[in-house]
N, C-alpha and C positions, 0 to 999 in steps of 0.2 A: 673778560669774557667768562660765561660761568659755564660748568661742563658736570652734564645729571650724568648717574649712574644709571643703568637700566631698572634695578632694582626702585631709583626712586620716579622714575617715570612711569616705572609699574607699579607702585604703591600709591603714588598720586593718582591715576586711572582704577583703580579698584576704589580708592575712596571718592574722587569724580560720580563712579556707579553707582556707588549706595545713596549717594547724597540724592541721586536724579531719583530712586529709587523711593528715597523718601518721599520727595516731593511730588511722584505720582500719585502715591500712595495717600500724603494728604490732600491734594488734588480731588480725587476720587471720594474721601472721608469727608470735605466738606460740600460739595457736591452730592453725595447721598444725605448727608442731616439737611441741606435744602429741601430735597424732594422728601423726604419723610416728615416734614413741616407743614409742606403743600399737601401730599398724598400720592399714592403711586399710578396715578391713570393720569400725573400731570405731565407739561413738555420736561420739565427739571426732572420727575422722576426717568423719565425716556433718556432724557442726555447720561444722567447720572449712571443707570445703570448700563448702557451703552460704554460706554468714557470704562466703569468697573472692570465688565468684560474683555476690552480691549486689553486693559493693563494687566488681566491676569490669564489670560491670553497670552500674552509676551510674556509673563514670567514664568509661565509653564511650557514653554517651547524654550525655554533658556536652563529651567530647569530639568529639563530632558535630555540635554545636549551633555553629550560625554566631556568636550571643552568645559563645564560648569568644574569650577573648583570646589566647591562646600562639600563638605562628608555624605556619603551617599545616604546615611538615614536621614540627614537634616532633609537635603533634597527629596526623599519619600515622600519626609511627613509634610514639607510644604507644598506639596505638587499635590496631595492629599486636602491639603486645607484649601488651595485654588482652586481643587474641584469641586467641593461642598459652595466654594463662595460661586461658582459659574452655575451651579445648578440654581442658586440658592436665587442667582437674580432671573435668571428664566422662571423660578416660582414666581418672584414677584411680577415679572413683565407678566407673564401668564394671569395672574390676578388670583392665584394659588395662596397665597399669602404676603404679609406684608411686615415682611421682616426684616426693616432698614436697619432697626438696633442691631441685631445679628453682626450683618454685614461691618457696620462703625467699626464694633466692640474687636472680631475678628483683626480688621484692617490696623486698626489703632494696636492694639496687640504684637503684630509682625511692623509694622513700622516702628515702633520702638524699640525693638528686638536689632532692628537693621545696625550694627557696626562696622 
C-alpha cells in the first residue's frame, strides 16, 4: 500500500495546474495562428478568439483571488498582460485591428514562462 504526504499530493496538484495551464495556453496559440492564416472575420478567427478570452478570463479571476499563491507583483503584472491580451481581442473581434502575432508572441511568452 503506498501512503502520499500531503505535501506530495500538493505538489502533484500544483504541477497537475500548470501543465493544464499550458496546454490552454497552447490550445489557444494554435488556434489563433489558424485564424490569422485564414483572417479575422473567419468562423476560426470567432472560435479562436472566443476559446482566448475564455482562458484569460479564468486566469484573471484566479489571479485576483487572494487563495492565488504567486507573489503579488508577479500576479499584477500578469493580470496586466490578460488585460492588454482581453482588450487586444475585442480590437481584433471589433475589426480595430489584426493583431494575431501580438497575441501568439505574448501567449507563447507566458506559457513558457509556466513552472
Amino acid at each position: 500500500m503506498y501512503q502520499f504526504s500531503y505535501d506530495d499530493i500538493q505538489a502533484d496538484s500544483v504541477a497537475d495546474a500548470r501543465d493544464r495551464e499550458r496546454q490552454l495556453l497552447t490550445r489557444s496559440i494554435d488556434m489563433l495562428s489558424a485564424a490569422a492564416a485564414i483572417g479575422h472575420g473567419s468562423q476560426e478567427a470567432v472560435e479562436a478568439l472566443h476559446f482566448t478570452n475564455r482562458v484569460w478570463s479564468t486566469f484573471l479571476e484566479d489571479l485576483g483571488s487572494s487563495d492565488n499563491a504567486l507573489p503579488k507583483e508577479i500576479r499584477a503584472n500578469l493580470i496586466s498582460i490578460g488585460l492588454w491580451l482581453l482588450r487586444e481581442t475585442e480590437d481584433i473581434r471589433q475589426g480595430r485591428t489584426n493583431n494575431f502575432e501580438g497575441l501568439i508572441e505574448v501567449s507563447q511568452i507566458i506559457r513558457d514562462g509556466i513552472q
